[in-house]
VOLUMSE-749658 format. One record per residue (C-alpha): residue number from 0; z, x, y. Coordinates in nm, 4 decimals. Layout:
VOLUMSE-749658
<pt nr="NUM" w="Z" u="X" v="Y"/>
...
END
This chain:
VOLUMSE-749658
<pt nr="0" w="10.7379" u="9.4960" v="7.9904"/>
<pt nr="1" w="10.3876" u="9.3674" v="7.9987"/>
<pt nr="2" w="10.1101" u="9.4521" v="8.2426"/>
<pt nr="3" w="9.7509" u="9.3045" v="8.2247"/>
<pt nr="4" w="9.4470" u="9.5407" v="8.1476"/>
<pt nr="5" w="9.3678" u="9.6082" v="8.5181"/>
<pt nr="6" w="9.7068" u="9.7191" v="8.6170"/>
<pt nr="7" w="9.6892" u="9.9956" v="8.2950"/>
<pt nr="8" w="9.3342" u="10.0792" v="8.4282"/>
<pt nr="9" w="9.4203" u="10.1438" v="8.7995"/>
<pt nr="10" w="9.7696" u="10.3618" v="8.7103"/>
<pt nr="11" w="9.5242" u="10.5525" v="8.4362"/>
<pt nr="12" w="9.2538" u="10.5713" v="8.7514"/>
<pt nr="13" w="9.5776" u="10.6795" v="8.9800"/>
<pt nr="14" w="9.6689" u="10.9260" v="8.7174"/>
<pt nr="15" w="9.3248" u="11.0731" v="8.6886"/>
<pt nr="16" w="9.3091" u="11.1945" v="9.0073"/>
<pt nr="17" w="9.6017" u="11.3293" v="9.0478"/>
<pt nr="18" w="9.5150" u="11.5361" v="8.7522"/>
<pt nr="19" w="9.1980" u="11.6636" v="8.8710"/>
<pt nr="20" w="9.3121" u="11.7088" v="9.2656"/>
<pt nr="21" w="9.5836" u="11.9495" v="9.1078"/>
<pt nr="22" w="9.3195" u="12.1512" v="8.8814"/>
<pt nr="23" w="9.0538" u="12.1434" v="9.1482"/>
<pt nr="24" w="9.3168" u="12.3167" v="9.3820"/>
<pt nr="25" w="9.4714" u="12.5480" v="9.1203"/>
<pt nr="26" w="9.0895" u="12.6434" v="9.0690"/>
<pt nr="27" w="9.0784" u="12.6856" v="9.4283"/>
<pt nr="28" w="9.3922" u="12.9086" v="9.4694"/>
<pt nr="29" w="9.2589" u="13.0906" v="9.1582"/>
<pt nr="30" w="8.9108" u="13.1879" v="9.3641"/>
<pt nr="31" w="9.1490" u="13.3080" v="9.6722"/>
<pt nr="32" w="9.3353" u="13.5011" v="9.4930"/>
<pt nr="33" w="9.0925" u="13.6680" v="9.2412"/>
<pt nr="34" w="8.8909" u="13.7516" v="9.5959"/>
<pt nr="35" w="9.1867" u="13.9447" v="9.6800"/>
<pt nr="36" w="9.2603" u="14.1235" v="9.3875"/>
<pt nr="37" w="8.9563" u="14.1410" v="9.1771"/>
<pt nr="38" w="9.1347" u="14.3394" v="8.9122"/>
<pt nr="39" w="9.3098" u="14.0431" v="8.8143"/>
<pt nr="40" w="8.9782" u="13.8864" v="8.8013"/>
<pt nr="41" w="8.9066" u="14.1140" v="8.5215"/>
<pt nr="42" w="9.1845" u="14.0949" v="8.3458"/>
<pt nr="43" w="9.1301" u="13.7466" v="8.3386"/>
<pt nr="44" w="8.7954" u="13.7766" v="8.1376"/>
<pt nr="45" w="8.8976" u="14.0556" v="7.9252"/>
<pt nr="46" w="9.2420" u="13.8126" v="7.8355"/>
<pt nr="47" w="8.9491" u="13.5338" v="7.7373"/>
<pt nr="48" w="8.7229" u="13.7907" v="7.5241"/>
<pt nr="49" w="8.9916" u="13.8738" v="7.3241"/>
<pt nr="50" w="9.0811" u="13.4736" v="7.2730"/>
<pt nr="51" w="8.7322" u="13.4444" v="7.1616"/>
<pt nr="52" w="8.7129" u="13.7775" v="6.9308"/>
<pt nr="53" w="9.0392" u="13.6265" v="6.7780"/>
<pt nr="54" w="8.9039" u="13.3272" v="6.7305"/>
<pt nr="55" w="8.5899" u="13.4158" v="6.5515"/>
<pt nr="56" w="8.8301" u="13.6208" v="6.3436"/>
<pt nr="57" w="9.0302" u="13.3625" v="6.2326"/>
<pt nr="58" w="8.6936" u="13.1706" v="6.1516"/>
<pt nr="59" w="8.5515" u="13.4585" v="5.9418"/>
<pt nr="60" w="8.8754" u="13.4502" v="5.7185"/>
<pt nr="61" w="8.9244" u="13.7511" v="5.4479"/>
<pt nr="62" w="9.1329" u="14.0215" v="5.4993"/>
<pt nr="63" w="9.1857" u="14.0828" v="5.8848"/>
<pt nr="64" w="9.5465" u="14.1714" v="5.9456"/>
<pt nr="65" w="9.5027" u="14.4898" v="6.0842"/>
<pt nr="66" w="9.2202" u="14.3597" v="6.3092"/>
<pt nr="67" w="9.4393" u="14.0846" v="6.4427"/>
<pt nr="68" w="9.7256" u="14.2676" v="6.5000"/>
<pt nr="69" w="9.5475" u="14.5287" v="6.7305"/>
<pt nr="70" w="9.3401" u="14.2468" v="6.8909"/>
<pt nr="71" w="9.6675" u="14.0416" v="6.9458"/>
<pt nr="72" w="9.8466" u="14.3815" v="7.0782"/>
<pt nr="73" w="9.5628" u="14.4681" v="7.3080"/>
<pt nr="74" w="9.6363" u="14.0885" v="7.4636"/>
<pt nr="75" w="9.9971" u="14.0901" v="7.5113"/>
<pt nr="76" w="9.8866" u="14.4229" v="7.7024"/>
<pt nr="77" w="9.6649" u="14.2638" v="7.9284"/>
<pt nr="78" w="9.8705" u="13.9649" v="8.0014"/>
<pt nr="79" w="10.1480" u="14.1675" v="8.0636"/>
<pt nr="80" w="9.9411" u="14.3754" v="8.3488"/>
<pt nr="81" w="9.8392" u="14.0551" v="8.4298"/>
<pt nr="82" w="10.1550" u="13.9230" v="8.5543"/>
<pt nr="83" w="10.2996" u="14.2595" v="8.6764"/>
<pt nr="84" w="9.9971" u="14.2797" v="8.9299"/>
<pt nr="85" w="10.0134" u="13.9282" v="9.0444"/>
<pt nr="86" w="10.3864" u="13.9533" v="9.0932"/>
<pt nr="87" w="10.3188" u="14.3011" v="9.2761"/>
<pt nr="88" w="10.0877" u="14.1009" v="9.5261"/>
<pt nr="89" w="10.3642" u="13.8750" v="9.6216"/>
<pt nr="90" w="10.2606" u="13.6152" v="9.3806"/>
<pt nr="91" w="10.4524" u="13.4223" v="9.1390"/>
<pt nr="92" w="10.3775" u="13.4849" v="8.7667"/>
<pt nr="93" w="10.2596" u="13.0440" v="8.7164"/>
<pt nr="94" w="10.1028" u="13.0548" v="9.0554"/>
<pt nr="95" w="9.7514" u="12.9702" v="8.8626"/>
<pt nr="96" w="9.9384" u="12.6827" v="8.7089"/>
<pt nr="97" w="9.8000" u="12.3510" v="8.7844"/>
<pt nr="98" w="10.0787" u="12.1833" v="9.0331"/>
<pt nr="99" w="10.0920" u="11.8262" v="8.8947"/>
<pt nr="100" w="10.2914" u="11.5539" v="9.0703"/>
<pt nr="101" w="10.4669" u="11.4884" v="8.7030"/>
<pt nr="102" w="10.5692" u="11.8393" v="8.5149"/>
<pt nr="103" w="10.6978" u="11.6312" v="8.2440"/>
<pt nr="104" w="10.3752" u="11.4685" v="8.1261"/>
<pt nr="105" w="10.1356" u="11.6725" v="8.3999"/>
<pt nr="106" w="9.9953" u="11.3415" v="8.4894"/>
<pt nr="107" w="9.8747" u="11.2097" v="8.1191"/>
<pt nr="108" w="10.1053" u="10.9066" v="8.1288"/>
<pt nr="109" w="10.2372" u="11.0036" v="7.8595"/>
<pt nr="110" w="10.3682" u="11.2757" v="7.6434"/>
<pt nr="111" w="10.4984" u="11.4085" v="7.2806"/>
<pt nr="112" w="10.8719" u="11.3725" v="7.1544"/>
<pt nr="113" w="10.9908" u="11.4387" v="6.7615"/>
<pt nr="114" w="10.6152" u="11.3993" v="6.6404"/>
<pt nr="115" w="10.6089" u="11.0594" v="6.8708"/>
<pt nr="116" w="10.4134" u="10.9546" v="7.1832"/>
<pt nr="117" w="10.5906" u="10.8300" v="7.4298"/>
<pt nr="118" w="10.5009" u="10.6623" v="7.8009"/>
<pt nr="119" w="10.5897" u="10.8567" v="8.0731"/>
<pt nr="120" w="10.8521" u="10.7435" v="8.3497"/>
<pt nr="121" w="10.6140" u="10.8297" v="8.5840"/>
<pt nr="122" w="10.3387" u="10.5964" v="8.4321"/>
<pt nr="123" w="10.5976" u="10.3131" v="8.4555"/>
<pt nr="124" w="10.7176" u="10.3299" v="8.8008"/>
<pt nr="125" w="10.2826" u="10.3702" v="8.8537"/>
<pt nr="126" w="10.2317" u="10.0152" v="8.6818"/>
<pt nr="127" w="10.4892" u="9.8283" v="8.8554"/>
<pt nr="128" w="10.3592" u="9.9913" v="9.2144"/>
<pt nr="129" w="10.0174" u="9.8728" v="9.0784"/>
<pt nr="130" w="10.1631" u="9.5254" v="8.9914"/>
<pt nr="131" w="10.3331" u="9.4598" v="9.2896"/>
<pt nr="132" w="10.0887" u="9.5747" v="9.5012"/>
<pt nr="133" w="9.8924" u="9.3297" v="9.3517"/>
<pt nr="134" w="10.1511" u="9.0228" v="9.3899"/>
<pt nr="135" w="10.1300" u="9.1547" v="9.7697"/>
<pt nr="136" w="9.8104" u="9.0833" v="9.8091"/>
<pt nr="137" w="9.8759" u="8.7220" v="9.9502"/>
<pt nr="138" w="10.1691" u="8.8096" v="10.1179"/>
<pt nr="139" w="10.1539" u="8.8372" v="10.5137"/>
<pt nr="140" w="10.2565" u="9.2034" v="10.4769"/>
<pt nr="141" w="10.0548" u="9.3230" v="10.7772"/>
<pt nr="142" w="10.1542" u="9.1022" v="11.0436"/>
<pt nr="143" w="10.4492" u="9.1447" v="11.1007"/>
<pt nr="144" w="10.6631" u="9.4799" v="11.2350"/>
<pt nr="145" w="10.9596" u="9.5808" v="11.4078"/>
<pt nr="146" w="10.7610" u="9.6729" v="11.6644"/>
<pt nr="147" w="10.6580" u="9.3395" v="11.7250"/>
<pt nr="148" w="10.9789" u="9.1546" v="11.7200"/>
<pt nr="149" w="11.1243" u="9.1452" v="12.0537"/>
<pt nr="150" w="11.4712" u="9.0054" v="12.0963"/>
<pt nr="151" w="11.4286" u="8.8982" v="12.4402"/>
<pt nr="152" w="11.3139" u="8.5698" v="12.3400"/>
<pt nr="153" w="11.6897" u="8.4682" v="12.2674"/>
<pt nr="154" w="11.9524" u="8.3190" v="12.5075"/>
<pt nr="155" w="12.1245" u="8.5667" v="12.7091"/>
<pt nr="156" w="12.3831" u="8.2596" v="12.7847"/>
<pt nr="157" w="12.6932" u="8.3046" v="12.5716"/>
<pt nr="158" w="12.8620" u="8.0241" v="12.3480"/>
<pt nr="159" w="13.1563" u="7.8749" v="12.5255"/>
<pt nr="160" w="13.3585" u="7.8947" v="12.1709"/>
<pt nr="161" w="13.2369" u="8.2199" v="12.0342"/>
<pt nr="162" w="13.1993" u="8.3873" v="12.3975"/>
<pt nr="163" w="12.8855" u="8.5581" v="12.1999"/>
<pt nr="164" w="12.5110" u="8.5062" v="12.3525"/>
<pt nr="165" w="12.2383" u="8.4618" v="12.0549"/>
<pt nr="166" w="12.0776" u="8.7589" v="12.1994"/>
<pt nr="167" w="12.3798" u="8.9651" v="12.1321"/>
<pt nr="168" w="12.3971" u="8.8324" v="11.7572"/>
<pt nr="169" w="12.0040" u="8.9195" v="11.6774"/>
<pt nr="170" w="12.0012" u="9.2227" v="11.8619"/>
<pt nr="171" w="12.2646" u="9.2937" v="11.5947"/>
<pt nr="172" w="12.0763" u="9.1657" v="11.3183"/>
<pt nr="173" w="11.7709" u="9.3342" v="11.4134"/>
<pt nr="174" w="11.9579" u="9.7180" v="11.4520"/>
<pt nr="175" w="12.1175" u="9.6666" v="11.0833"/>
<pt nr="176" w="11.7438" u="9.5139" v="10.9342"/>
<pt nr="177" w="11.5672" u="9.8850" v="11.1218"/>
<pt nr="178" w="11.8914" u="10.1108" v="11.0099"/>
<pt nr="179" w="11.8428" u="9.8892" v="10.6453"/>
<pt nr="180" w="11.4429" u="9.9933" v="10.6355"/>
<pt nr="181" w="11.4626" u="10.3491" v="10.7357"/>
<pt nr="182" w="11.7682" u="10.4150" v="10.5126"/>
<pt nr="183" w="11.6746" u="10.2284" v="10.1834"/>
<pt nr="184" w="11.6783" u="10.3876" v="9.9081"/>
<pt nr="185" w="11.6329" u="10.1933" v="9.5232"/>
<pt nr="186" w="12.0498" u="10.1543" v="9.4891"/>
<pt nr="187" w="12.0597" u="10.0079" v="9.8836"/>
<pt nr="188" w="12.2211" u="9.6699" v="9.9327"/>
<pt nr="189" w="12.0743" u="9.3186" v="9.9637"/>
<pt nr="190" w="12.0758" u="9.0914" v="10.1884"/>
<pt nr="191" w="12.1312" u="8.7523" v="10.2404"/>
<pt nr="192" w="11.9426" u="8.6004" v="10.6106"/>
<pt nr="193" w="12.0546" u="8.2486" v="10.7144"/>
<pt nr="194" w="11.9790" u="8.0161" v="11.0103"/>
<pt nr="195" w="11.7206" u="7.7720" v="11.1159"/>
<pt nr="196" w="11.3580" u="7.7522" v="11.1043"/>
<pt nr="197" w="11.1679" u="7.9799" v="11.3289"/>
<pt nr="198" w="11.4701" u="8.2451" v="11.4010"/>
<pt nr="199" w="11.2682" u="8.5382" v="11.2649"/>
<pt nr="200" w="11.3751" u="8.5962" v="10.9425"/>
<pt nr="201" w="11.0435" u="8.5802" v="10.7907"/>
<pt nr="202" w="10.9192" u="8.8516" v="11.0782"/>
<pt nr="203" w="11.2191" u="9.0942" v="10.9756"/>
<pt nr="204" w="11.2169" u="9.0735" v="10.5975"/>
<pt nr="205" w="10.8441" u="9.1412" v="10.6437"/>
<pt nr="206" w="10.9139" u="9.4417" v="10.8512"/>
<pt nr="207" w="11.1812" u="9.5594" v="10.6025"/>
<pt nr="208" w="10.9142" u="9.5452" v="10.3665"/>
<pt nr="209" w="10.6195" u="9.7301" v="10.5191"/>
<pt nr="210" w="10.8325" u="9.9970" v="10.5670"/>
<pt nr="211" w="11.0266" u="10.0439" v="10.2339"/>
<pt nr="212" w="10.6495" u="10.0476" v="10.1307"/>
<pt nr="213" w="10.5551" u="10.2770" v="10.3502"/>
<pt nr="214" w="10.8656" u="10.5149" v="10.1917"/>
<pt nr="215" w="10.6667" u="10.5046" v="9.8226"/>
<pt nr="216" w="10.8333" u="10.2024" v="9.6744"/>
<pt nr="217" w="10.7842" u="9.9249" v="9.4711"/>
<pt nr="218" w="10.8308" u="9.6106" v="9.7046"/>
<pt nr="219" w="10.7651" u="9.2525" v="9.6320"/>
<pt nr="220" w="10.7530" u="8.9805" v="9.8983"/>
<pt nr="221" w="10.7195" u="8.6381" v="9.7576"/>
<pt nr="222" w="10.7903" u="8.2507" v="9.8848"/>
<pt nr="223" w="11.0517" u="8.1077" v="9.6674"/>
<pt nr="224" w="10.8024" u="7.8441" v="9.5857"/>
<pt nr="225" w="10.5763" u="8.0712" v="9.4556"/>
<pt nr="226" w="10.7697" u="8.2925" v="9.2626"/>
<pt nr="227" w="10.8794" u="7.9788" v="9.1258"/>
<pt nr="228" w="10.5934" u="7.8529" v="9.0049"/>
<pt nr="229" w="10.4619" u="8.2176" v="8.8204"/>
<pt nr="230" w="10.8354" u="8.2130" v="8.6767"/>
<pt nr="231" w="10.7552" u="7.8934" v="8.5019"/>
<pt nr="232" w="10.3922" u="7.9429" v="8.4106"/>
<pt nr="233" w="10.4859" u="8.2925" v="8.2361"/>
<pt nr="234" w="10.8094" u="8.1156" v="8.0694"/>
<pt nr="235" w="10.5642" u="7.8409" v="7.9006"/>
<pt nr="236" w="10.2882" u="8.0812" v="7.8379"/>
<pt nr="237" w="10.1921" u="8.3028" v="7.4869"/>
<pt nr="238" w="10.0477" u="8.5439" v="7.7333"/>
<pt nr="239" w="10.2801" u="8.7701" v="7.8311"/>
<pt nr="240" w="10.0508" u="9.0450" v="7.9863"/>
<pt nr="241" w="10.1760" u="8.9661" v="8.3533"/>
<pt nr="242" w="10.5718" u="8.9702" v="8.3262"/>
<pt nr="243" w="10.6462" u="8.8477" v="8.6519"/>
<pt nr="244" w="11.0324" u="8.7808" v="8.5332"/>
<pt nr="245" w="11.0301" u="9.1527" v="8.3935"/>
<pt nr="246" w="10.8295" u="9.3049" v="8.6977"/>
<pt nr="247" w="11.0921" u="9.0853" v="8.9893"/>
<pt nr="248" w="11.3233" u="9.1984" v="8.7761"/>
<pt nr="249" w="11.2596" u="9.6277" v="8.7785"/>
<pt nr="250" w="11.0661" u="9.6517" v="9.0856"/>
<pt nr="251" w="11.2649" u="9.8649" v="9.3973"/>
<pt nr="252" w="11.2964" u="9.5754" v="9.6304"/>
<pt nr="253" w="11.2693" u="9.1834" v="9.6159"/>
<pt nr="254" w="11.2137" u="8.9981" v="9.9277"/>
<pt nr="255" w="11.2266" u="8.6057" v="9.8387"/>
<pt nr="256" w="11.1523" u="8.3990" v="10.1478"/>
<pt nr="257" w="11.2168" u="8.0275" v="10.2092"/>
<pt nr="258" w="11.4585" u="7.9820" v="9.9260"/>
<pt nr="259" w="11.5370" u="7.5790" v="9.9603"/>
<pt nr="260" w="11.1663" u="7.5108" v="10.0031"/>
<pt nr="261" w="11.0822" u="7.5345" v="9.6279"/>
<pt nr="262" w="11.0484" u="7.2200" v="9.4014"/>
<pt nr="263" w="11.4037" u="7.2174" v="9.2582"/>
<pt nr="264" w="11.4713" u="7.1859" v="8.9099"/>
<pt nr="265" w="11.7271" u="7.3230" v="8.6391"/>
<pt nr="266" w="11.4923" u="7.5113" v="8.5049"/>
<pt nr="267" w="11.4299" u="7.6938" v="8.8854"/>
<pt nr="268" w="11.7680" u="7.7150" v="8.9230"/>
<pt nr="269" w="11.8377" u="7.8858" v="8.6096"/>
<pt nr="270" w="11.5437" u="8.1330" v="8.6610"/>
<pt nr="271" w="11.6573" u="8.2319" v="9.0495"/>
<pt nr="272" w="12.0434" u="8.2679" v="8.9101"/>
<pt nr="273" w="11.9203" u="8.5144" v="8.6211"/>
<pt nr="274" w="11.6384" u="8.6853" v="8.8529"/>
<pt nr="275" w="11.9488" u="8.7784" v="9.1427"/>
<pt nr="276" w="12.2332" u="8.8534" v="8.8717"/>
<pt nr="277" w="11.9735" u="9.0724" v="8.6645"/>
<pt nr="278" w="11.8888" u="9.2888" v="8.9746"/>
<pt nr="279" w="12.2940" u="9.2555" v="9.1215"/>
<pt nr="280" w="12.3715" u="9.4394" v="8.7308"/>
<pt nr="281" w="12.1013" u="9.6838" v="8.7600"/>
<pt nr="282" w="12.2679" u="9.7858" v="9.1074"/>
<pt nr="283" w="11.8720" u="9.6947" v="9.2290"/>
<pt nr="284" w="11.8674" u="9.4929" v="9.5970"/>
<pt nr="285" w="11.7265" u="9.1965" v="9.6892"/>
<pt nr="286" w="11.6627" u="8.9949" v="10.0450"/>
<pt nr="287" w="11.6557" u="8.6141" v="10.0391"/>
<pt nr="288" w="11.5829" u="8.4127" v="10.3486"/>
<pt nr="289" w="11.6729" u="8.0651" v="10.3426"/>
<pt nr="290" w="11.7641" u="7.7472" v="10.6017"/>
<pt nr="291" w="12.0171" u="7.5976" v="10.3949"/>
<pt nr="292" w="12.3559" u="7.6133" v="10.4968"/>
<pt nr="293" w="12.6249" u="7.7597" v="10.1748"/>
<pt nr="294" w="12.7033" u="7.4161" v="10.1442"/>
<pt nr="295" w="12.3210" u="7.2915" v="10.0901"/>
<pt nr="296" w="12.2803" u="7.5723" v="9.8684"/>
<pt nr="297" w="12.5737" u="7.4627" v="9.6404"/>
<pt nr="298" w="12.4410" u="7.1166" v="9.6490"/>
<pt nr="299" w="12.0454" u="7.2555" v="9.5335"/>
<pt nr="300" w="12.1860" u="7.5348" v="9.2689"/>
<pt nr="301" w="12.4910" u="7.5683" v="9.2070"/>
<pt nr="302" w="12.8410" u="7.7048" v="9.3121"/>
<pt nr="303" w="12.7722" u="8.0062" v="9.0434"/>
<pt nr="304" w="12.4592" u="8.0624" v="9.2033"/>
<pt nr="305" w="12.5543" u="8.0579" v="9.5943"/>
<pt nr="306" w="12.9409" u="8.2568" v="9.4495"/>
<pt nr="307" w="12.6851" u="8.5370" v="9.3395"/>
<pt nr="308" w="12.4353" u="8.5092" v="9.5703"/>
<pt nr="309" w="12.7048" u="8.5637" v="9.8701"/>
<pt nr="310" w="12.8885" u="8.7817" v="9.6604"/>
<pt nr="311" w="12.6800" u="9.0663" v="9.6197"/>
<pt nr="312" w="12.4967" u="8.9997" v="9.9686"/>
<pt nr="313" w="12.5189" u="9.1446" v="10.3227"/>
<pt nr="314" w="12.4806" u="8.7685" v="10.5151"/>
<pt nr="315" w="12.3037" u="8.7916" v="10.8613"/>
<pt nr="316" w="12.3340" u="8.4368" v="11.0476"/>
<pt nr="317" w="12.0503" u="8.4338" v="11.2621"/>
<pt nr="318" w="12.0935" u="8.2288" v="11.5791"/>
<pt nr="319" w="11.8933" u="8.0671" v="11.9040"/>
<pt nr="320" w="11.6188" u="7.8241" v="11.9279"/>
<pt nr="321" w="11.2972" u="7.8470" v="11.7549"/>
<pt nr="322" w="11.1533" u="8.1097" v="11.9277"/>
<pt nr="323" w="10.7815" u="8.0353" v="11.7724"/>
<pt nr="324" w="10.7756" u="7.7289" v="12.0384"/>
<pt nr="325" w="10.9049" u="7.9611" v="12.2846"/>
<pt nr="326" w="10.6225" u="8.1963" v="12.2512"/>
<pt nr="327" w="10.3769" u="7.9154" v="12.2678"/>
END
């Protein structure tokens, strides 16, 4: 997968400080607990002498076997006592250790395997956070919360066929959208929101999405029309530094609003069918909000698309009148 340069600078920033918070507070701890047991304190510099001294021995060269030995003896000793007295203290024998958030890789982004360097997981799930958060940065993310939707702006009156009230449907909606956000988790299911314009399904799937980002994952919001349009320039392009098929593709949730109101062409329809069936294989959700009703859909895409779409989709039919007039 590609990233650009600024993406692989602000993970390596990322990792950088997580490396030196975790050695700043090991050197911390170490202070604390040298100041309570200052024998270990000496230890600890008698251990390092004895590094150097061996060292400068190996440096010197000739014939220092005997010299080593004793030298190497005299530090198994120490370290020993070492560990005996901080386990005697109630401490545990790598509480010195720098904690880092990785153990794999202790934050480097990478690490070595059969004479090989290898990127970390860790550094990969950092560069798609850093990617989407970038994508995100002209979404409406902030303005809308489910604290802020209120479902009191839909009719109470129920249908005289259904014998349900709108009010009963999106109160509905909006309980499975909060139990949806505070549950998710990177194999939750998708989502599929339906109804006319001004219904709220742009307010929920951008509450969904502040708080699955607030949880630590990797969330991208995008308009269909836009996502269409960096699909195509990155399909036409040599520069493949900013995957955005790759990064829709692996990130922990895709929200896709509008679908319908994108400039529809085989080519978009052939990009939207692989981007949904790609993340439907990988077991990785999805939420698409669109207008159209199944049979508009068929008639933009296809019947493949809106069979798969449906298929591996929770539908919520949002109801009522537009309540952005109502509000006015």
């Amino acid at each position: 997968m590609g990233f650009n340069s600024y993406t692989y600078q602000k993970a390596n920033e990322i990792l950088a400080d997580r490396r030196l918070n975790a050695e700043k507070t090991a050197d911390q701890r170490r202070e604390i607990i040298f100041s309570r047991v200052p024998r270990l304190k000496e230890l600890d510099k008698e251990i390092s002498s004895a590094n150097i001294q061996i060292a400068r021995i190996v440096v010197r060269g000739g014939d220092v076997v005997a010299e080593m030995t004793k030298l190497k003896d005299r530090n198994l000793t120490l370290q020993k006592e070492f560990a005996e007295l901080l386990t005697a203290n109630g401490y545990s024998e790598n509480v010195l250790e720098p904690r880092y958030c990785c153990k794999k890789c202790s934050d480097r982004g990478q690490y070595e395997e059969n004479g090989k360097t290898l990127m970390c997981s860790c550094m990969k799930n950092l560069l798609i956070s850093v990617a989407c958060e970038e994508l995100n940065k002209t979404a409406p993310l902030s303005l809308s919360t489910f604290e802020t939707f209120n479902v009191d702006y839909y009719n109470k009156d129920k249908d005289e066929r259904t014998g349900i009230s709108p009010y009963y449907v999106m109160s509905k909606v909006y309980d499975y959208c909060l139990k949806y956000a505070k549950e998710f988790n990177e194999h939750s299911g998708s989502i599929l929101m339906k109804g006319n314009t001004g219904l709220g399904k742009t307010h929920l799937s951008l509450a969904i999405a502040n708080e699955v980002l607030n949880k630590g994952y990797g969330v991208i919001y995008v308009s269909a029309p836009v996502l269409l349009q960096r699909l195509e320039k990155n399909y036409f392009s040599n520069d493949k530094s900013d995957d955005i098929e790759q990064l829709v593709t692996d990130c922990d949730l895709l929200i896709i609003d509008d679908l319908g109101t994108e400039f529809k062409t085989p080519f978009s329809s052939s990009q939207l069918y692989n981007v949904c069936n790609s993340r439907i294989l990988k077991n990785k959700p999805f939420i698409i909000s669109t207008n159209l009703s199944p049979e508009e859909m068929k008639d933009d895409y296809s019947e493949r698309f809106v069979s798969r779409i449906f298929g591996g989709a929770q539908t919520l039919d949002f109801l009522g009148e537009d309540i952005r007039i109502l509000k006015k």
